[in-house]
C-alpha positions, 0 to 999 in steps of 0.5 A, spaced: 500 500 500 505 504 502 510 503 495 503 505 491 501 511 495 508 513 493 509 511 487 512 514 481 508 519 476 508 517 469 515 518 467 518 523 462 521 520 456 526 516 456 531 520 451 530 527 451 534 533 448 538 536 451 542 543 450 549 541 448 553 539 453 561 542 454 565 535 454 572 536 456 576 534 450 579 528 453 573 526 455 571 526 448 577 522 446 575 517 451 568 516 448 571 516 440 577 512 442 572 507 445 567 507 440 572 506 435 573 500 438 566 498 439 565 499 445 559 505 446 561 509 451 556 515 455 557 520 460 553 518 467 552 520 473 554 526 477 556 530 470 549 529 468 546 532 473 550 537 474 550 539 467 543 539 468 544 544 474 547 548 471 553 548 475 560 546 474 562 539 473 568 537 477 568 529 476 567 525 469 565 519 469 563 514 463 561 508 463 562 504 456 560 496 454 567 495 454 571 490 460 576 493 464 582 488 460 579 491 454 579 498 457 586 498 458 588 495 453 585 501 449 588 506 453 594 502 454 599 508 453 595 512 457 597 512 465 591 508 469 590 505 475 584 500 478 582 501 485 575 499 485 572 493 482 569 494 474 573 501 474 578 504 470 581 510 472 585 514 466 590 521 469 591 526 463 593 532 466 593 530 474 586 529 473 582 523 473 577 519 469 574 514 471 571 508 465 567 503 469 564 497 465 556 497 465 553 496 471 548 490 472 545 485 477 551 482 480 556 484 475 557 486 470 550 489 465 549 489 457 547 495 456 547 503 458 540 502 461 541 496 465 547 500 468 543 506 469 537 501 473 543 499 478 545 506 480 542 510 486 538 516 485 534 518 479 538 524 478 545 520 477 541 516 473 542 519 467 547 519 461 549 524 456 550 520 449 554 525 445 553 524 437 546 525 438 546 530 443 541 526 448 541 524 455 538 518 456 533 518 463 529 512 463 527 514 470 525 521 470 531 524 473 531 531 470 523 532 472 525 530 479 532 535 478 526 540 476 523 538 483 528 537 487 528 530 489 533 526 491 529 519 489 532 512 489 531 509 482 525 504 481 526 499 489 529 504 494 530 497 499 534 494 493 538 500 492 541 501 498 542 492 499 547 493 493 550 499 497 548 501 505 553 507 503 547 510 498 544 510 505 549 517 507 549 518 501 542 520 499 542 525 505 550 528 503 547 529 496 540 533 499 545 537 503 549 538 497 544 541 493 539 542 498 534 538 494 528 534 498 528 527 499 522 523 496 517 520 501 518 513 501 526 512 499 526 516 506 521 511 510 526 506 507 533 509 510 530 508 516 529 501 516 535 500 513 540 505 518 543 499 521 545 496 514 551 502 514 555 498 519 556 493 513 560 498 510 568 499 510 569 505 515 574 508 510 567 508 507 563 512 511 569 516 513 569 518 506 562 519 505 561 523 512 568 528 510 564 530 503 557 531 507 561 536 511 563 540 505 557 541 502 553 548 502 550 546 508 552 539 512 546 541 519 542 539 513 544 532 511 546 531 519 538 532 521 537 528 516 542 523 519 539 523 526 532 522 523 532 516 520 537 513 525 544 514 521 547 517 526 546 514 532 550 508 528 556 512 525 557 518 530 552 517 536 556 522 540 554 527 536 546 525 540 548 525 546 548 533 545 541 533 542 536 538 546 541 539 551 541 546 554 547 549 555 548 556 560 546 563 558 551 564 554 549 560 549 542 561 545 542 554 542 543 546 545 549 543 544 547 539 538 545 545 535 550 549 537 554 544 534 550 544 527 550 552 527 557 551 528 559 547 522 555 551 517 558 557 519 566 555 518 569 556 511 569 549 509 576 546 510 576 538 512 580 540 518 576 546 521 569 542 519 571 536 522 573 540 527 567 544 528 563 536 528 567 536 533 570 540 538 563 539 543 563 532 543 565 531 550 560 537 552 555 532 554 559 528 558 562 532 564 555 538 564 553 539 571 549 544 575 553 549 579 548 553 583 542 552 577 548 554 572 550 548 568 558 548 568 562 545 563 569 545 566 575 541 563 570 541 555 576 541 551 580 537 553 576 532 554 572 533 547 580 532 544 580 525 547 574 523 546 574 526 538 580 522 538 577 516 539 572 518 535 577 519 529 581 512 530 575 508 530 573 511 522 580 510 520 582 518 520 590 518 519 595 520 524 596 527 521 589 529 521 587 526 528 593 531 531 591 537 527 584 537 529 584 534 537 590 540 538 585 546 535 580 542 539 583 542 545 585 550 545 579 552 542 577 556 548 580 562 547 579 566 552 583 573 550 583 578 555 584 586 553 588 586 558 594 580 556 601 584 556 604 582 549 609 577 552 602 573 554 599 574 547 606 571 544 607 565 550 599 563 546 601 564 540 608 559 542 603 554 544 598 554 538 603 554 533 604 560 528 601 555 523 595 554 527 594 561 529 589 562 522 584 556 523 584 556 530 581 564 530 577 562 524 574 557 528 574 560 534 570 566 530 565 561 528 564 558 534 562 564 538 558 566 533 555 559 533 553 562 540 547 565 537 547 571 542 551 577 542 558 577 546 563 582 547 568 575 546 567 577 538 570 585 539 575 581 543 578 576 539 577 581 532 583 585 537 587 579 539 587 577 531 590 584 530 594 583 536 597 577 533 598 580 526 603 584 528 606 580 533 608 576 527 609 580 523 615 583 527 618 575 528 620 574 536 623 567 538 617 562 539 623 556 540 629 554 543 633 553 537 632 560 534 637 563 541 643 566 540 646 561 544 645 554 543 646 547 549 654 546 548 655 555 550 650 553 556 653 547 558 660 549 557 658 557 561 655 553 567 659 547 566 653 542 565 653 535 563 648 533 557 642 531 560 635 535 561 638 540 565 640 544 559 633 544 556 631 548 561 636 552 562 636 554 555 626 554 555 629 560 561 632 563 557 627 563 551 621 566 557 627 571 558 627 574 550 619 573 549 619 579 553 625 582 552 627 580 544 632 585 544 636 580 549 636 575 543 643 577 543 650 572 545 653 578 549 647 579 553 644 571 554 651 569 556 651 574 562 644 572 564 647 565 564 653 568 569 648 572 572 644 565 573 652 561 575 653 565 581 647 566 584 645 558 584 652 555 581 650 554 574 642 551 577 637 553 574 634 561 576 627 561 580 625 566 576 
């Protein structure tokens, strides 16, 4: 009853006209060169409907009845490689094309329409035959583009078994586009949500780092969270849902966190951070007085989001660079900070983290959703920063005029831990004295320190 309540209006024709659409010329090579061979080859997929979008085509993908050995053999002299099954993907110009076999039931299919009934949605169902200047749309993919309407293409159950990845998918490409997702494909996400722990957590990974590039990711996490997605791929992120916070933030913590992505520029590490960067919120919340406190929020988010980000197989790096913007994401900047304070901050950033911390802090105190005095603030510690750097002062202690073998050989000091603190005292000396980054006048600080305390370390 539910699938003919919801069942398919009557289709559009199954070839229709279609402005002529601009092929890159490799891509047109490909095509030629294939059907040559005879082998017929189409544009499909995402090239297609971003054509029809009028937006711009970033990824082309052709699909062709020629077998992967028969696609090498053709672009024998072109650089190719295969790294999923059915695919061939050529390099021209450090870009990639990917060449797929047809798709069909378990395999591999006879015919363009064949591969077109395997594909997810409608609007990715579509293939542009180049000779005729027609794209071939047996499942009205250009009138639900018209509609803007993700639909899985003709059984949305079968569609998402052949993939349970198509589940996240569906709702990356409804925030990507900001399209509506049809009735009945959503009531079957549902069901399946539980399919997605099927799928490589590479995968998902993936797929979850492109929903949070898109234009607006809070559009495809609500999705997520309202057929259940999210409560098997992130159910932290749940323990935030309608968890007030205290008077200075308008919004729970899970919409806070919402707020917060959409607002950062989409870079993968400030988006992932912004996903991230309240996690732990929820789990160290108490009440003090009838004000829910958050003591320790950052740290704690940074271990909990790096256990998050090893579980879906993120890489060192990406883990290292996002749990440090999480853990000194509270920049909590005061007018009165002397530049020595503001220098020995910027000293634990990290100068290379000082443009995506402040942009994230930004978009978090804006994600605030009331209006603080923390904004003019941080607009007058990004200042203060720009020129601090600008006017470069030591932030390391290999950038002293004296290194560990003059400190060693002045206080007569062994190698050994020691001599690392002498020479981080003498970097506190020269953050606020950087006129004392001299040998003449570090040296006399290492004699002052030689004859009050016999080469120990200073207690000031």
């Amino acid at each position: 009853m539910l699938v003919a309540l919801f069942k398919r209006p009557v289709m559009e024709p199954k070839v229709n006209p279609v402005r002529e659409m601009e092929l890159p010329p490799f891509v047109t090579a490909i095509i030629q060169r294939l059907s040559a061979a005879g082998c017929p080859a189409y544009v499909v997929g995402g090239a297609v409907r971003d054509a029809c979008l009028g937006r711009p085509v970033s990824d082309w993908d052709i699909a062709t009845s020629a077998d992967p050995a028969r696609i090498k053999a053709t672009f024998a002299n072109t650089r190719h490689f295969s790294l999923k099954h059915g695919t061939v993907t050529l390099m021209h110009e450090n870009r990639a094309y990917e060449v797929t076999t047809f798709r069909g039931a378990g395999g591999f299919g006879r015919s363009i329409e064949e591969d077109l009934q395997h594909r997810d949605f409608t609007i990715n169902a579509m293939a542009y035959e180049p000779r005729q200047g027609v794209v071939i749309d047996p499942y009205g993919g250009e009138l639900d583009i018209t509609i803007r309407m993700v639909r899985a293409v003709k059984d949305p159950e079968a569609r998402f078994l052949e993939d349970p990845l198509r589940l996240i998918r569906a709702a990356r490409i409804a925030a990507e586009l900001r399209f509506r997702i049809e009735p009945l494909t959503l009531q079957v996400m549902t069901t399946l949500a539980g399919k997605i722990g099927t799928v490589a957590l590479e995968r998902v990974r993936d797929e979850l780092m492109k929903l949070l590039m898109s234009s607006k990711p809070s559009v495809g996490f609500k999705i997520m969270r309202q057929t259940g997605l999210t409560a098997e791929v992130l159910p932290e992120l749940l323990e935030g849902y309608r968890r007030r916070q205290n008077a200075y933030h308008r919004y729970t913590i899970y919409r806070h966190t919402m707020e917060s992505v959409d607002r950062i520029p989409p870079d993968p590490i400030l988006r992932l951070t912004a996903l991230l960067h309240d996690i732990a919120k929820p789990r160290v919340r108490t009440k003090v007085k009838g004000v829910w406190r958050f003591r320790g929020h950052a740290e704690a988010s940074a271990e909990l989001a790096e256990r998050i980000m090893k579980r879906l197989k993120f890489s060192e790096e990406v883990i290292r660079q996002v749990t440090h913007l999480i853990h000194h994401h509270m920049v909590d900047y005061q007018p009165e900070w002397r530049d020595g304070v503001v220098k020995r901050w910027i000293r634990r950033i990290g100068p290379h983290n000082l443009d995506q911390l402040l942009s994230f802090r930004r978009a978090d105190l804006l994600a605030h959703g009331n209006p603080d005095r923390k904004l003019d603030w941080l607009g007058e510690l990004e200042q203060r920063v720009k020129h601090l750097v600008e006017t470069p002062f030591p932030i390391d202690t290999v950038q002293l005029a004296v290194d560990g073998h003059r400190v060693m050989k002045v206080l007569g000091l062994p190698s050994g831990p020691d001599v690392g603190l002498v020479l981080e005292h003498l970097l506190e000396k020269v953050i606020d004295r950087p006129d004392l980054n001299n040998e003449k006048d570090l040296i006399a600080i290492l004699m002052e320190m030689k004859a009050r305390d016999g080469g120990g370390m200073a207690d000031d």
